[in-house]
C-alpha positions in Angstrom: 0.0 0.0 0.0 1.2 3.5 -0.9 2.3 6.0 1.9 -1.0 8.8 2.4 0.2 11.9 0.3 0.2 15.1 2.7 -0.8 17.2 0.1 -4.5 16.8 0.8 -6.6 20.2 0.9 -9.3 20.1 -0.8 -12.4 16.9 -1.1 -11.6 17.3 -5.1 -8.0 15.9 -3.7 -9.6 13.3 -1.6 -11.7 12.1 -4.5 -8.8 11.7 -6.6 -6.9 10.0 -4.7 -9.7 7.1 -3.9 -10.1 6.9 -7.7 -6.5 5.9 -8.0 -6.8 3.6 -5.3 -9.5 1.1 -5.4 -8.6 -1.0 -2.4 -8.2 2.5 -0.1 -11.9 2.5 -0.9 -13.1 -0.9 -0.4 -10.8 -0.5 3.1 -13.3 2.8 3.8 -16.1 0.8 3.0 -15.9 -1.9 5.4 -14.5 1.3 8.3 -17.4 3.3 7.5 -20.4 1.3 6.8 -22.0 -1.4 8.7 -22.5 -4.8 7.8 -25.8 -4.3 7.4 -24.8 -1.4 4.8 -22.6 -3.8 2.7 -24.7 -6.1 2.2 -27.3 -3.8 1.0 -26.0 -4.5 -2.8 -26.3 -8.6 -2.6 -29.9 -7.9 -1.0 -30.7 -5.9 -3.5 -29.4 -8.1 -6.0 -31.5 -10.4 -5.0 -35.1 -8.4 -4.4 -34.3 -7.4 -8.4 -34.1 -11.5 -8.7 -37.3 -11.9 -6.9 -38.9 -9.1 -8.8 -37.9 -9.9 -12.1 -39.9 -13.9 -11.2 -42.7 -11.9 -9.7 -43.3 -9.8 -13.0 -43.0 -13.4 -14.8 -45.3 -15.1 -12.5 -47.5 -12.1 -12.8 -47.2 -11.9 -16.6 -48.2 -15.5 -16.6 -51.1 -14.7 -14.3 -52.4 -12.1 -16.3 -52.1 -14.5 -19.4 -54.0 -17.0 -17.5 -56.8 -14.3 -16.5 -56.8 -13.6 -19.9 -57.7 -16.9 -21.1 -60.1 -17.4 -18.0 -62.1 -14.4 -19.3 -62.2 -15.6 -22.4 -63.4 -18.8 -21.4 -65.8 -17.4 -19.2 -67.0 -15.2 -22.1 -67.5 -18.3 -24.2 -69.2 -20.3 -21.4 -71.5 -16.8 -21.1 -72.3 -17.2 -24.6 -73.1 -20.7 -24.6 -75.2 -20.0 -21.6 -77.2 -17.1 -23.2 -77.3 -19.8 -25.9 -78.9 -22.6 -24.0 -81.1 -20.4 -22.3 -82.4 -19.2 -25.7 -83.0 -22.5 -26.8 -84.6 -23.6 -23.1 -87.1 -20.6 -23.5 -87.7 -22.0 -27.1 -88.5 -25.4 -25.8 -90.9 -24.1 -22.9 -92.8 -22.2 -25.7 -93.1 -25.4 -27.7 -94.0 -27.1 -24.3 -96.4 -25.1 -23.8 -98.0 -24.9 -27.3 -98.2 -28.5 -27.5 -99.7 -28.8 -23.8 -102.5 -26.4 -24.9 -102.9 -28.6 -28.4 -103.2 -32.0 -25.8 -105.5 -30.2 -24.1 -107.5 -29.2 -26.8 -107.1 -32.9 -28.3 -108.3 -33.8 -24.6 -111.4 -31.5 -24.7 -112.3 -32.9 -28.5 -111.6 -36.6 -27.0 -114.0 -36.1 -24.1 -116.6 -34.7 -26.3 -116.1 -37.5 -29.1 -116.6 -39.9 -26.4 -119.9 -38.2 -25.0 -120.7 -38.1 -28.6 -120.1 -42.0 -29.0 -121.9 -42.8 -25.5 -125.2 -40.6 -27.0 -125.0 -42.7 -30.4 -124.8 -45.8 -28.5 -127.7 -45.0 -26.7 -129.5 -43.9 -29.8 -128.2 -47.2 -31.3 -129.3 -49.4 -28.1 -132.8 -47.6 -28.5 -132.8 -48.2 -32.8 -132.0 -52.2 -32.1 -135.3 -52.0 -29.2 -137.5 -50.2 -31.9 -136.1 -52.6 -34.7 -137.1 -55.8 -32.2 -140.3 -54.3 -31.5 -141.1 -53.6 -34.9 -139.7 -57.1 -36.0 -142.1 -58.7 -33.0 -144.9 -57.1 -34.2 -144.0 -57.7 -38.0 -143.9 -61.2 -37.1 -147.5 -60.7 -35.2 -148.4 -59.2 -38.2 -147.5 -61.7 -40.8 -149.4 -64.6 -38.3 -152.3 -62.8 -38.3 -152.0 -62.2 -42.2 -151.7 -65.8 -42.5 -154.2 -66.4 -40.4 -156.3 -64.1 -42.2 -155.4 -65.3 -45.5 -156.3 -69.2 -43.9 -159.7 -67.4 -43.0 -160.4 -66.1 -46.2 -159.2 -69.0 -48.2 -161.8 -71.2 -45.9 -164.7 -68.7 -46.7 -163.9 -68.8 -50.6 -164.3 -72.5 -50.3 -167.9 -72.5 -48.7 -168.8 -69.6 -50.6 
């Protein structure tokens, strides 16, 4: 190590000396500041390290977000889209539940219809055996007539 000049006056003379001799600084350095103080450039170091990840762990977040709200915009729209088509599906639900119940109302009075025929029918097929009863009464007493009239030709 070099002898300390006595020619120092001025802080200008100061600085130039330290800028010739590197290791008079480093040997002020570890004097003047603290450990604490010295490590300050490693800690730092290594804070710029852990913010360099954390801006790539939060550009990858972002990028994630990104595709989440895209996906979440898709799964919107295909939500919107189901829910259109459900709403279509009620209405047709519900226009073919009033068609069955029209089809219902129709089958119910078909059916009183048929039950009023039947009866009508039922009382025809009475009538029609009445009528062929008394037919048949009247053809016996026709024949018996005819008999009658055949025995009176024969006297006469």
């Amino acid at each position: 190590m070099e002898a300390f000049p006595r020619e120092l006056r001025t802080i200008e003379d100061l600085i130039a000396l330290l800028e010739a001799e590197p290791v008079w600084v480093e040997r002020l350095r570890a004097i003047l500041f603290t450990r604490e103080l010295l490590a300050l450039p490693e800690r730092i170091s290594r804070i710029e390290e852990f913010l360099q990840r954390q801006a790539e762990w939060n550009a990858q977040v972002s990028a994630l977000l990104t595709r989440y709200d895209e996906h979440l915009k898709e799964q919107s729209e295909r939500i919107k889209e189901h829910s259109e088509r459900i709403k279509e599906h009620s209405e047709r639900i519900r226009e073919h539940s009033e068609r069955i119940k029209e089809h219902s109302e129709r089958i119910a009075r078909l059916e009183e219809l048929i039950a009023q025929h039947s009866e009508r029918i039922a009382r025809l097929e009475r009538l029609i055996e009445e009528n062929s009863e008394r037919i048949a009464r009247l053809e016996e007493l026709i024949a018996q007539q005819a008999e009658r009239l055949d025995r009176h030709e024969k006297r006469i």
